[in-house]
Every structure is written in structure tokens, then in C-alpha cells.
C-alpha positions in Angstrom: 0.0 0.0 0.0 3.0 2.6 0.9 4.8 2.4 -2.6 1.6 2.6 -4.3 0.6 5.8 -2.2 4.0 7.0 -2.7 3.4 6.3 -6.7 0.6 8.4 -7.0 1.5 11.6 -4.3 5.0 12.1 -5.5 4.5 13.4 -8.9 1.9 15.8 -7.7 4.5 17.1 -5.0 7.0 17.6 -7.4 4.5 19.5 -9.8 3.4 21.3 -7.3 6.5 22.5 -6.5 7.2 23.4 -10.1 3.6 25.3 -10.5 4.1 27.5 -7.1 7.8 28.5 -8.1 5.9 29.2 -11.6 3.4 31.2 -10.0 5.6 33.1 -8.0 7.7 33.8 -11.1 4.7 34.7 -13.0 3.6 37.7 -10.5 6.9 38.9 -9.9 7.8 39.5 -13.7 4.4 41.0 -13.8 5.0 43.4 -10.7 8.8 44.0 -11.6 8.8 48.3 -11.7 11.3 50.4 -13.7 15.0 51.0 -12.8 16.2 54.4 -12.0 19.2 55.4 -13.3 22.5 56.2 -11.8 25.8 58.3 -13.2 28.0 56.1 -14.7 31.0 58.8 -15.0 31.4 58.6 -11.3 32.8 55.0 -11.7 35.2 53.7 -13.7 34.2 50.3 -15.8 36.1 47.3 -17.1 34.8 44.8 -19.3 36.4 41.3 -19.7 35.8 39.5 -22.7 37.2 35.9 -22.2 37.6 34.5 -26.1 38.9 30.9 -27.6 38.9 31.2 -31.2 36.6 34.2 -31.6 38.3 35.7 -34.6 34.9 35.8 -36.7 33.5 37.8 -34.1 35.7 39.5 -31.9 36.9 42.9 -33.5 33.4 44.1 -33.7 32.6 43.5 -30.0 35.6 45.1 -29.3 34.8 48.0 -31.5 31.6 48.5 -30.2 32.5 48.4 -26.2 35.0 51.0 -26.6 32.5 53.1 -29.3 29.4 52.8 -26.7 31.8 52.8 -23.9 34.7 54.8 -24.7 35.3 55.9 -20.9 36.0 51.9 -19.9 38.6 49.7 -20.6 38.3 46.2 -22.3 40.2 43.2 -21.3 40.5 40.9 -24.1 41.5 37.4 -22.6 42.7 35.2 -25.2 42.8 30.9 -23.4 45.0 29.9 -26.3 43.4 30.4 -29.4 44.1 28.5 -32.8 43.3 31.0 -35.0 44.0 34.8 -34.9 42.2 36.2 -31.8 45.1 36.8 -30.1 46.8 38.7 -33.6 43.5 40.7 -33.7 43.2 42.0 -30.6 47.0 42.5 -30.1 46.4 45.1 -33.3 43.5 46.2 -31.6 45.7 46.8 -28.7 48.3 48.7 -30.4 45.9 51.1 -31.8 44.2 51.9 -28.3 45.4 51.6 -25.0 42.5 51.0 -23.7 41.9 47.5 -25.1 44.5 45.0 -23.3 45.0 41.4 -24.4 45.9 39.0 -21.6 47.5 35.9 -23.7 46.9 32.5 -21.7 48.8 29.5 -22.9 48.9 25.5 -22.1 49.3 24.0 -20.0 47.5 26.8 -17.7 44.9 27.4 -20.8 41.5 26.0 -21.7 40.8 24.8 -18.2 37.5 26.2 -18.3 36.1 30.0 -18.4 36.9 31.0 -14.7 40.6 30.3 -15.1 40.6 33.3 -17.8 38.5 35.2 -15.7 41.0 35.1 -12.4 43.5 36.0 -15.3 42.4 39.1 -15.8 41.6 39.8 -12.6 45.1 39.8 -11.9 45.8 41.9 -14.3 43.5 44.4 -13.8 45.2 44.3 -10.1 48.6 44.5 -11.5 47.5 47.8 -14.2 45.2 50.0 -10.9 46.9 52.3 -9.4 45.6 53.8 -5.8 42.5 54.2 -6.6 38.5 53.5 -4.6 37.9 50.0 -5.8 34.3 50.1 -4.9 34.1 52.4 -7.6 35.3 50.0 -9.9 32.7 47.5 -11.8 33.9 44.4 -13.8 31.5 43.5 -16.6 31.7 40.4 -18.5 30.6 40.0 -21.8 30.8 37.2 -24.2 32.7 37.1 -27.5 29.6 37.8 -29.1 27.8 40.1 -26.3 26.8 43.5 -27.5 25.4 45.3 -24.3 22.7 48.0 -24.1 24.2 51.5 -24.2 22.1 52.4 -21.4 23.5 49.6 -19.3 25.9 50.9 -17.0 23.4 53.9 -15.8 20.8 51.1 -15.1 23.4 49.2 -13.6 25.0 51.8 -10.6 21.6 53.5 -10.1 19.7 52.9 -6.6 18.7 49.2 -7.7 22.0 48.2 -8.1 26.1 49.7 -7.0 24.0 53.0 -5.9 23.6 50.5 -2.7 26.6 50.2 -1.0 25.6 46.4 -0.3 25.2 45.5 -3.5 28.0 43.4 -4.8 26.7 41.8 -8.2 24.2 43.1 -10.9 22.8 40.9 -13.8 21.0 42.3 -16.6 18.6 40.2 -18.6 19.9 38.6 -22.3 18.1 38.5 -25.2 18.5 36.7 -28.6 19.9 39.1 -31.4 19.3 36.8 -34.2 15.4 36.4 -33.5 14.4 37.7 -36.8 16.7 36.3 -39.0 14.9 34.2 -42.0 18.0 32.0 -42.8 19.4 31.0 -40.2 20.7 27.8 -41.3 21.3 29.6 -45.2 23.4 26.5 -46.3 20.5 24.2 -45.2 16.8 23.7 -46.7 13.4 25.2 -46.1 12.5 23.2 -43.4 15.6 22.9 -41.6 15.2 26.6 -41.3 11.8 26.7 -40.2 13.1 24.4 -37.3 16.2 26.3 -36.6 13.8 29.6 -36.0 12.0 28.0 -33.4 14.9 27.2 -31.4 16.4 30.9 -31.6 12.6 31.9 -30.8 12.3 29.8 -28.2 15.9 30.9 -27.3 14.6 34.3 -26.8 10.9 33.5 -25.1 13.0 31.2 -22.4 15.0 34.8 -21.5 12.9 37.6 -22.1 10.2 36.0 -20.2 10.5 33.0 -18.3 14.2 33.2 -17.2 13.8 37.3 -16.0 10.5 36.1 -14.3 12.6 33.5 -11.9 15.3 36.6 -11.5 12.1 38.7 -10.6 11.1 36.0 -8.0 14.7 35.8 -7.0 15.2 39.6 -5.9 12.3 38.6 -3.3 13.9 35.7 -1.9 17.6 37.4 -1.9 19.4 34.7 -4.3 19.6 36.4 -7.4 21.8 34.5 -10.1 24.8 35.8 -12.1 25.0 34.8 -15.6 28.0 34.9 -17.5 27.3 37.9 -19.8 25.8 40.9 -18.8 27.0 39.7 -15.2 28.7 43.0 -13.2 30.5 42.9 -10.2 32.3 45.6 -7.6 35.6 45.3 -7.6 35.8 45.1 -3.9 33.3 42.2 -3.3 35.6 40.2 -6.6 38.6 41.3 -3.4 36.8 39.4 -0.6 36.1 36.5 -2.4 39.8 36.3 -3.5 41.2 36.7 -0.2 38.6 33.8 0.9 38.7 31.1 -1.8 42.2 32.9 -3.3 40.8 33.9 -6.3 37.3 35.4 -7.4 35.9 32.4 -10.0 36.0 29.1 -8.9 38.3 27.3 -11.6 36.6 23.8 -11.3 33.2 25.4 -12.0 30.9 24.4 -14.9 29.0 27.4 -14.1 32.0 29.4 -12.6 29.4 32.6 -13.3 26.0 31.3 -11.2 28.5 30.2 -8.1 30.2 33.5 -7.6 26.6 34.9 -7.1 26.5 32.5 -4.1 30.0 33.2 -3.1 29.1 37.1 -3.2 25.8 36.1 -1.2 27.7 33.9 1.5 30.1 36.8 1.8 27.5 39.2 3.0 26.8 41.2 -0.5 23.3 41.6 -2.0 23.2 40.7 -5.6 20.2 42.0 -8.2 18.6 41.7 -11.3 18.3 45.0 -13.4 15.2 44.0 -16.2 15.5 47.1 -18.1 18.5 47.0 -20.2 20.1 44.0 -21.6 23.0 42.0 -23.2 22.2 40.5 -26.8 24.0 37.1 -28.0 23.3 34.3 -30.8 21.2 32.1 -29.9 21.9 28.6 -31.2 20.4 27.0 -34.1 22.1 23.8 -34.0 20.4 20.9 -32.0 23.3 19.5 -30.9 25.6 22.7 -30.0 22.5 23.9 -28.0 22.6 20.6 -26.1 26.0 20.5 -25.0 25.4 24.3 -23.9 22.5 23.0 -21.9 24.4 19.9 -20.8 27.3 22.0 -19.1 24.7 24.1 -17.5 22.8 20.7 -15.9 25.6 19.2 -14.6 27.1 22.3 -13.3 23.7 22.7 -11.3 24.6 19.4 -9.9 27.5 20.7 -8.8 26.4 23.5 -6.9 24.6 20.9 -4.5 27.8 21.4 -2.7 27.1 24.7 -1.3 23.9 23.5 0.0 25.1 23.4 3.5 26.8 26.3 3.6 23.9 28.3 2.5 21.7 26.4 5.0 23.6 27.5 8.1 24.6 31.2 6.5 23.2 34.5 8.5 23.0 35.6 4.8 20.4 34.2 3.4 16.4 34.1 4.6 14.4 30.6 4.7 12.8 31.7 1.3 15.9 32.2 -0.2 17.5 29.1 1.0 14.2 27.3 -0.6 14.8 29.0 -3.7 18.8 28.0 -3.9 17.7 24.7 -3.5 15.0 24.3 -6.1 18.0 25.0 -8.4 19.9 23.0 -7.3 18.0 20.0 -7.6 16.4 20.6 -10.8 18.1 18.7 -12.4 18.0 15.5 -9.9 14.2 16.1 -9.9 13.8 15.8 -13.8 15.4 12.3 -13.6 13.2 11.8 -11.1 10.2 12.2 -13.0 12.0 10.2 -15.8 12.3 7.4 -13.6 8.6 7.9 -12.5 7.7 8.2 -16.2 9.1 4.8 -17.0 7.4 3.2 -13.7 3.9 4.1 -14.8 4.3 3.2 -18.4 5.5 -0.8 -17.0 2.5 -0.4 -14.7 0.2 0.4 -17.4 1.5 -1.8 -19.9 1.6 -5.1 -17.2 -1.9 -4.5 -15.8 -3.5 -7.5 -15.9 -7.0 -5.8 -14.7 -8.5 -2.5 -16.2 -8.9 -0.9 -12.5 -5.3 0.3 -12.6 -5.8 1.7 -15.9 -8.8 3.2 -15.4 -7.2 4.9 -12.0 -4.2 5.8 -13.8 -5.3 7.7 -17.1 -7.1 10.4 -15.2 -3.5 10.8 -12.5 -1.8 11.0 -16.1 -4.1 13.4 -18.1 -4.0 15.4 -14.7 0.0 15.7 -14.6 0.0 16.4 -18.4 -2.3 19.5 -18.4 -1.1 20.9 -15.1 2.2 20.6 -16.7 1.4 22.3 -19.8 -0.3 25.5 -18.8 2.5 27.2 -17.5 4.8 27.0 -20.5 1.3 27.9 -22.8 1.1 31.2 -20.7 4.1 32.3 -21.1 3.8 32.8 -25.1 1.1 35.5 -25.4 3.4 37.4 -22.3 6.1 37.2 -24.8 4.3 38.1 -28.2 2.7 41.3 -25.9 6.1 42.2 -25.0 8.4 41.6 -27.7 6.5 40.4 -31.0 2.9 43.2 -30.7 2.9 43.2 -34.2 2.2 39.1 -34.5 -1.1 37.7 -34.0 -2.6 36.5 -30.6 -2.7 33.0 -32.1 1.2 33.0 -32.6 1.4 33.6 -29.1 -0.5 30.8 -28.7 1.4 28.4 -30.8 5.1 30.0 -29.3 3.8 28.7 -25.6 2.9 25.5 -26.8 6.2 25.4 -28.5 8.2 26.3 -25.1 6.3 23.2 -23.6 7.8 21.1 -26.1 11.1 23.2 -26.2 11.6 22.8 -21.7 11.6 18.9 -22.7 15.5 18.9 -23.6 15.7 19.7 -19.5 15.2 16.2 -19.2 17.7 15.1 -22.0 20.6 17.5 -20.7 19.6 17.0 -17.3 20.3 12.7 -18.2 23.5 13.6 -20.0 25.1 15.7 -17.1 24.0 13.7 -14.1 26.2 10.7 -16.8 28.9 13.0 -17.3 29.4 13.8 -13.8 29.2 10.0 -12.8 32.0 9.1 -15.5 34.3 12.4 -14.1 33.9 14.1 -16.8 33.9 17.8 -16.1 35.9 19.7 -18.7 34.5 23.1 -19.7 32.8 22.8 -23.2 33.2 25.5 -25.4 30.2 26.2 -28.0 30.9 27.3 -31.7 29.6 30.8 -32.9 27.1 30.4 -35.4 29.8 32.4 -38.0 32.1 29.5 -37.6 32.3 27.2 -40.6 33.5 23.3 -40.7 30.6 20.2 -40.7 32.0 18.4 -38.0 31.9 19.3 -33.9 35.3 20.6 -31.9 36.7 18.3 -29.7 35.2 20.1 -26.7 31.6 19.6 -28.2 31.6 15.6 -28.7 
């Protein structure tokens, strides 16, 4: 009798948690108020830009940091590149000293993003002089990143450095290649059609869905950092370092979501700005978007080792602790209902009477429809927001596409939990979409 009652309440324990952390998403992204601004001339701004064989793309973000930014400085890391990133930038260099390279070779190279983060951070150590490093803010931006103009004013107003507690600020991301009609312009018709879904659904997943569970996290204090658009005062990077000995964990899948904790069990408040933004590609290759998702599973996984720490910390509130945790073990729970997918489906098929079917369909139909709503309402929030000028029924049709999109959580969430089992943890880098060849880089297979 226990494992059968056990059957049938666990699933609707873990939807239920899944529908109120929706719900609470849902209301904070629909209460989230605008951002005032702050004066970004009274600080003085770094971005670093960590690169590995970026030379399709990485002039132009240079170019345009130091165009939309020209009071900053831009820290070009180059973690031993094969083709001409560090050439490029080096020229880029010698034409403004306000672009730096920092050139990272084997065997202290391509150990994963943080490593040519803490590389930089050294750097910047070794170029500032005596100066207030609270007033200094560390941006980073992807190869590919183009940030908001408006972004650092949103960035050190009130909501974010304006507080003197505030040690991390994440802006929201959005897709830049939403619109385009060819994504895939070596490929077919319906190839395409597929690969604008993805990048739409890309998009949808940050606009909405992602900034609504930042929305829900500024009320339960454990805000997460991405890694572009993430910012960072230069004196909170300093306590972590003298701590842990450098700011980014090195061993980190996501080396940018644990320094939020880090910055969080250090005492620091960390935010989410909605109103301005960081663009990227999204991906419209099946597979490279899978082994992006992959790293970001299994480095949830990882993060169950701060549990603890954030259980007993004096930083964090009960809701937040909750919160951390959910995240944590998102991944763990989607095998679960894997697991619990392929129980029933024996059950059902080995019934030898119809009562168990008969009580199962209903349990079944019940999870199915209580687990498609939520991914439904987001699309006609997203088409309102973003797309006004398509159709109502297009909204439609995107939500039901992000319910079929959220199922690669349970694919990803299966290939990290194997990849962490077999000890493989190496930092996979994903090709830009300008990137030619047919085949996948050793770091992708």
C-alpha cells in the first residue's frame, strides 16, 4: 500500500512545487517596476571578454565596447586560441590603449572560463593604481555580447552599486538573431523553419521565463549571475579572493552562477536590473545547443555542494534558502520524474486488470495538463512584449512550442548527471554560429 501511495503523491508534490515556483515567477515579472538610473561617469568600468577562437567575431565586439563605452577599458582574454584572436586583438591593442589582451597559454589554458577570468583579474590588479575599488565594476561579456548603451546607468543606479551592499548586478539577455529568416542559409526550407524556433524559443525562455525566476529571486535574496551581462564591484571580486584565493571558482561548470553564491555567503546583495540587456546568438544547431545545456545541468549538480553552507549562513532568509535549492535540484528532480515516467508506463503496460488503468489515465491526463499551462502562458506574455505586431494565435502556438522546447531539460539533465558519474567535467566551449566546418570541436563531442 506505501509504494503505491508514494506512486501516485510524488509526482503531484514535485508538480506542485514546479507550479508554485511558476506562480511566483509569474507575478513577480508582472509586478517588476522600472530601474532608476544612476551616473556612470562617477565610476570607472572594465569589461572582460574571455575569447577561444573568436576571430569571426571578436573585433566588432571590441569595436563597439569601446564606441558605446569609450570611458571603460576592455580586457581581451585570449585561453589559447588556434586562430587569430590573439593577432587581432594584439592590433586592436596597439591602436588603443585602452583594449588589453591577456594571452593564456597550455598547459595553464582551456581549463574552463573562470581560469581566464581570475587571469584578468590579476591583471587588472597589476594595471590599478591607488585608486577607490568600490568604484570600480567588472562587466563580462561574451565574444559575441553586445550590451545595451544604457547599461551601466541602469546598472549603478539605486537598484543596483547606488547601494553600497550591492555586490553583483545581472541584466537580462536577449536573442539578437530572432528575426533572422535564414538562419541555417546552407541548409533547406524546413531545416530553417526548425532552426527559427529554437532561436525563438531561445529568446521566449529569457525575455520572459528566465527574467520572471530573476524577478522571483530579488524577493527571496538569491539572485543569479549569468556569464554575460554579469557585473561585479571590484571590492566584493577582493573578498572572495582573499577567501577562496581567487574570485571564480576554476573547477566550476558554471563558474558565473556560483560566484553569485559566493558574493551572497560573503554578506553582499546581488540584483537583477530588467531594463536593459545583453544580446548574443542564440543557437540554431540541435546538438551545440545541447551540450550548452548539458554543461549548465551538470554544473547545477554541482552547486549541491554549497547546500550546506547556505543552509547554516546568517545571509540568506528561509525563502531564499528554498529557492537555492529548487535549483539545485532541478536537475536530480527531472530524472526523477523520468524514472517515474518509465514506472507508470510498466504499470500500465503489465496490468492484468482495467482498475489500474482506469485509475491511472485520469493521475496521467491530470500531470499532463497541469504541466502544460504554464509553458502555454508564457507565449502570449512574450508576443505582448516583444513580438505586438504578431497575431494573438502566434502567441499561442510559441507557448505551446516552449512546452515542447523545456523537454531537452530532461535530456541535458540525463547527460550531465552521466557525465558527472563518468568524471567528466571539462569546460565545453560552444561554436559561434559564423564558424564554418561540418563536424563538432573536440570540446563539443
Amino acid at each position: 500500500m506505501i509504494p503505491e501511495l508514494a506512486l501516485a503523491v510524488f509526482p503531484f508534490l514535485l508538480l506542485g512545487c514546479f507550479l508554485l515556483y511558476w506562480a511566483g515567477s509569474r507575478h513577480a515579472y508582472a509586478r517588476r517596476g522600472t530601474t532608476e538610473p544612476g551616473d556612470p561617469a562617477a565610476w570607472d568600468w572594465h569589461f572582460f571578454v574571455p575569447c577561444r577562437d573568436e576571430e569571426t567575431v571578436i573585433a566588432t565586439t571590441v569595436a563597439r565596447l569601446r564606441d558605446d563605452f569609450p570611458r571603460s577599458r576592455v580586457w581581451v582574454i585570449d585561453d589559447a586560441s588556434d586562430d587569430r584572436t590573439g593577432p587581432i586583438v594584439a592590433a586592436l591593442a596597439a591602436e588603443d590603449p585602452a583594449v588589453r589582451l591577456v594571452s593564456r597559454r597550455r598547459p595553464d589554458a582551456r581549463i574552463g572560463k573562470g581560469a581566464a577570468l581570475n587571469a584578468a583579474y590579476e591583471a587588472l590588479n597589476a594595471h590599478l593604481g591607488d585608486v577607490d575599488r568600490s568604484r570600480v565594476v567588472v562587466c563580462v561579456v561574451d565574444a559575441d555580447g553586445r550590451l545595451s548603451p544604457g547599461a551601466p546607468a541602469m546598472v549603478c543606479g539605486p537598484d543596483g552599486f547606488g547601494d553600497p551592499e550591492t555586490g553583483g548586478v545581472q541584466i537580462g539577455v536577449r536573442m539578437r538573431n530572432v528575426d533572422d529568416e535564414r538562419p541555417l542559409p546552407e541548409r533547406g526550407r524546413l531545416a530553417n523553419a526548425y532552426a527559427r524556433v529554437l532561436i525563438r524559443m531561445q529568446d521566449a525562455e529569457f525575455a520572459v521565463s528566465n527574467t520572471g525566476m530573476q524577478m522571483l529571486r530579488r524577493r527571496t535574496g538569491s539572485v543569479g549571475l549569468g556569464g554575460n551581462g554579469q557585473f561585479t564591484r571590484l571590492t566584493a571580486l577582493d573578498r572572495i579572493a582573499a577567501a577562496e584565493r581567487r574570485p571564480w571558482k576554476q573547477d566550476a561548470l558554471l563558474e558565473d552562477y556560483e560566484l553569485g553564491l559566493q558574493m551572497r555567503l560573503a554578506g553582499y546583495r546581488v540584483t537583477h536590473v530588467p531594463d536593459t540587456w545583453v544580446t548574443q546568438e542564440a543557437l540554431p544547431h540541435t546538438r551545440r545547443f545541447l551540450t550548452q545545456r548539458t554543461r549548465w545541468a551538470q554544473g547545477n549538480i554541482q552547486c549541491v555542494r554549497y547546500a550546506g553552507r547556505i543552509i547554516g549562513s546568517r545571509h540568506y532568509r528561509a525563502r531564499g534558502v528554498l529557492e537555492a535549492l529548487y535549483t539545485f535540484f532541478q536537475p536530480i528532480a527531472h530524472l526523477a520524474v523520468l524514472a517515474l515516467t518509465a514506472l507508470l508506463v510498466f504499470l500500465l503496460v503489465t496490468a492484468a486488470t482495467g482498475t489500474v488503468l482506469l485509475a491511472a489515465w485520469p493521475l496521467a491526463l491530470a500531470l499532463g495538463v497541469l504541466s502544460v499551462l504554464p509553458f502555454v502562458l508564457w507565449g502570449p506574455v512574450y508576443r505582448k512584449e516583444y513580438a505586438p505586431d504578431r497575431s494573438r494565435l502566434t502567441g499561442v502556438l510559441w507557448g505551446l512550442a516552449l512546452w515542447l522546447y523545456a523537454y531537452h531539460l530532461f535530456i541535458v539533465s540525463t547527460r550531465g548527471s552521466v557525465r558527472l558519474v563518468r568524471g567528466r567535467t571539462g569546460w565545453a566551449k560552444t561554436r559561434r554560429n559564423a564558424e564554418t566546418g561540418a563536424g563538432p570541436t573536440a570540446t563539443e563531442a
